[in-house]
N, C-alpha and C positions, 0 to 999 in steps of 0.2 A: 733092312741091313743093320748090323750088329753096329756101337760105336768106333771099332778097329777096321772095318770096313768099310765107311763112309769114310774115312781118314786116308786109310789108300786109294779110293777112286779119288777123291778130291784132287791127292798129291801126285798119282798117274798122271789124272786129265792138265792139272800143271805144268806139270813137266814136259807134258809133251808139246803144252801148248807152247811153252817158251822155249822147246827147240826149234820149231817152228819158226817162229821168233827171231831165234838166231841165225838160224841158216838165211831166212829170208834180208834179215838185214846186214849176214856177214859177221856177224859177233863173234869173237871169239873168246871160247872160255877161258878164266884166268890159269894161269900155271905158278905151279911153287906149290912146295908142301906149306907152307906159313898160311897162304891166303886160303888153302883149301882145309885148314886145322880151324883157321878163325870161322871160313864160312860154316865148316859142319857145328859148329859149336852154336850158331847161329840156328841153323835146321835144328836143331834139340830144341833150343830155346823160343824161337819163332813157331815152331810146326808141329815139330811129334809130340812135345810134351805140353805143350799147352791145347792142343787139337783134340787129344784125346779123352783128357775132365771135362770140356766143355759139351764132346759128344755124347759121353755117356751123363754129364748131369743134367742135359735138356730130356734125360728119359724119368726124371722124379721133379724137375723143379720145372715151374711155367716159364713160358718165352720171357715174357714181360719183367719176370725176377733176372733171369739167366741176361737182360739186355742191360739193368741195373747193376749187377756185377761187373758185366762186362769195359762197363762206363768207368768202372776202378783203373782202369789201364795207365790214363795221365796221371793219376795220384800214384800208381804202385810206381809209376817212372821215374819221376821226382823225386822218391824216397832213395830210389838207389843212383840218382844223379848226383843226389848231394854228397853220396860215397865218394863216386865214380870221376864227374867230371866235374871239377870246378869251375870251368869256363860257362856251364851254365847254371850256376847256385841262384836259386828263385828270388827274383824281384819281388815287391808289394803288389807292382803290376801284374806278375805273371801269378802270383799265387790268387791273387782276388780271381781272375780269367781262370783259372783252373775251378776253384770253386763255382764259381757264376755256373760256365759249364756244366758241372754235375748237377748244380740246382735244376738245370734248365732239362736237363737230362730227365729226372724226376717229374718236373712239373708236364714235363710232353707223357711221361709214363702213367702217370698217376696210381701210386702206390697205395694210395688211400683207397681206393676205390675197390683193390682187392688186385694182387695177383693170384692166386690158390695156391700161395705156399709152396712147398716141398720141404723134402730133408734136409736135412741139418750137411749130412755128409757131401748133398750135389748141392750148396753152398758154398762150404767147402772147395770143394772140385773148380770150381768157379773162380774162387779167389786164387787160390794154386796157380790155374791158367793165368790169370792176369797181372801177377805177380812172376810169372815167367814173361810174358810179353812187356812188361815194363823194362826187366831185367835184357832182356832179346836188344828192345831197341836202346840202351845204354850201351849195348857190348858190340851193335850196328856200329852207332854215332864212334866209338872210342878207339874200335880197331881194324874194321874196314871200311869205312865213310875216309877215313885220310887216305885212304891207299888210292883212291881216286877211278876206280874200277868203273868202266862200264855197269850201269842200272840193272840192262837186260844179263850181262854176261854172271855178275853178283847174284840176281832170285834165281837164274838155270842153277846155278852150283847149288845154292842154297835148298831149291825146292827137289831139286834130282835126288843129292844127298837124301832128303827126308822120304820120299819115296822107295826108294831103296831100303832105308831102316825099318820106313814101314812092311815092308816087304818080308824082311828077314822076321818082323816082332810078328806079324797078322797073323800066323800058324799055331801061336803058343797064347793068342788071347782069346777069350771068348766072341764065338760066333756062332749063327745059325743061319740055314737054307737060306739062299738071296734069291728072291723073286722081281727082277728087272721087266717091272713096267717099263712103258713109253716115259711117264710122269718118275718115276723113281732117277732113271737111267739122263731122262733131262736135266734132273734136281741136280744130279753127282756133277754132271760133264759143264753145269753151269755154276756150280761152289767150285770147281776146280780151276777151269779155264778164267773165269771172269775175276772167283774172289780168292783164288789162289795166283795163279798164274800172273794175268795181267795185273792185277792188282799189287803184287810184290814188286814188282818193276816199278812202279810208282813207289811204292813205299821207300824204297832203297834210294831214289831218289829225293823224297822230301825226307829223311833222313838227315840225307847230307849237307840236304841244301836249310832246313830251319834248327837242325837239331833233333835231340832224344825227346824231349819232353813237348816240343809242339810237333810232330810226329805226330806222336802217341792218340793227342786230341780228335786223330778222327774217330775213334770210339765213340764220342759225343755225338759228332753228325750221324754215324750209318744209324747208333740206337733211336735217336729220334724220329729220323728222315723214316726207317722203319716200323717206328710206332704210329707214327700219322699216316702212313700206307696203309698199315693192319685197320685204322680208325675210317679213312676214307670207304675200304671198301666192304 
């Protein structure tokens, strides 16, 4: 699958899963132009545009670098909190805790040991994304976390939205023939459902409830927790 096409089925299998979701628990979606201007502005910055440099630069740069990037997320947050929200301007605590993290980030990585490189430009691409999801969960914390929205009924708007844009963009970006294995069609329906889907609903959640920039910090766990998976097996 092309990078613009793993980016749609992901956001599909989301979406639908979190309607699901909704029906089942009765949620209903927000209403108002206001909250669904802030949510789409969110799916840009949460989904399409950072979904997309990521998918297409794990096709020149190795996992291991693309998971070291990815770990920028709490520091690109930070950087634009200190614009954004005053109420969380970084402590001595909180900035030691952010660093430690990224060391620790590294040290589960081991960068010295070689990742194989890549381009300069899916580097780039990398940072881009992460620097959009710092920005995302700032614009989360600052203009719909106060609105007080339901968790589940916030990623349906959120994740819907970006499906549909993806929808509209997949025509006009590069692609080629999809061959849907069992394994392929698994991979999509479980980045979607699990690390789209469900996964937003929490995130919308601890948003709200810790802030933008300890949010953010689960970058730290899945890269690690991920690299001692790849090491175990």
């Amino acid at each position: 699958m092309s990078p613009a096409q793993v980016v749609l089925g992901r956001l599909l299998g989301g979406t639908v899963a979190l309607l699901v979701i909704s029906l089942v628990t009765r949620t209903r979606l927000p209403t108002g132009r206001g909250v669904w201007a802030h949510l789409s502005v969110v799916s840009l910055l949460l989904c399409v545009v950072p979904f997309l440099p990521f998918a297409w630069a794990e096709q020149h740069i190795d996992s291991g670098l693309a998971s070291i990037f990815n770990a920028t997320s709490p520091l690109m947050t930070i950087v634009v909190a200190l614009l954004a929200l005053p109420e969380e301007r970084p402590t001595r605590a909180r900035l030691a805790g952010l660093a430690t993290g990224f060391v620790g980030v590294l040290v589960v990585l081991g960068p010295w040991r070689g990742l194989g490189g890549g381009s300069a430009a899916g580097q780039l691409a990398c940072l881009w994304a992460t620097a959009c999801y710092g920005t995302a969960f700032v614009y989360l914390r600052r203009f719909v976390a106060p609105r007080g929205l339901p968790a589940i009924s916030a990623a349906t708007v959120q994740v819907g939205v970006s499906a549909v844009l993806m929808l509209v963009l997949t025509p006009f970006l590069p692609a080629h023939p999809v061959h849907l294995t069992w394994r392929v069609t698994a991979s999509v329906l479980a980045l979607g459902i699990l690390g789209t889907g469900i996964a937003y609903v929490w995130n919308a959640n601890v948003v709200a409830v810790w802030g933008a920039t300890n949010a953010s910090t689960v970058t730290y766990l899945t890269r690690s927790s991920g690299s001692l998976s790849a090491s175990c097996s």
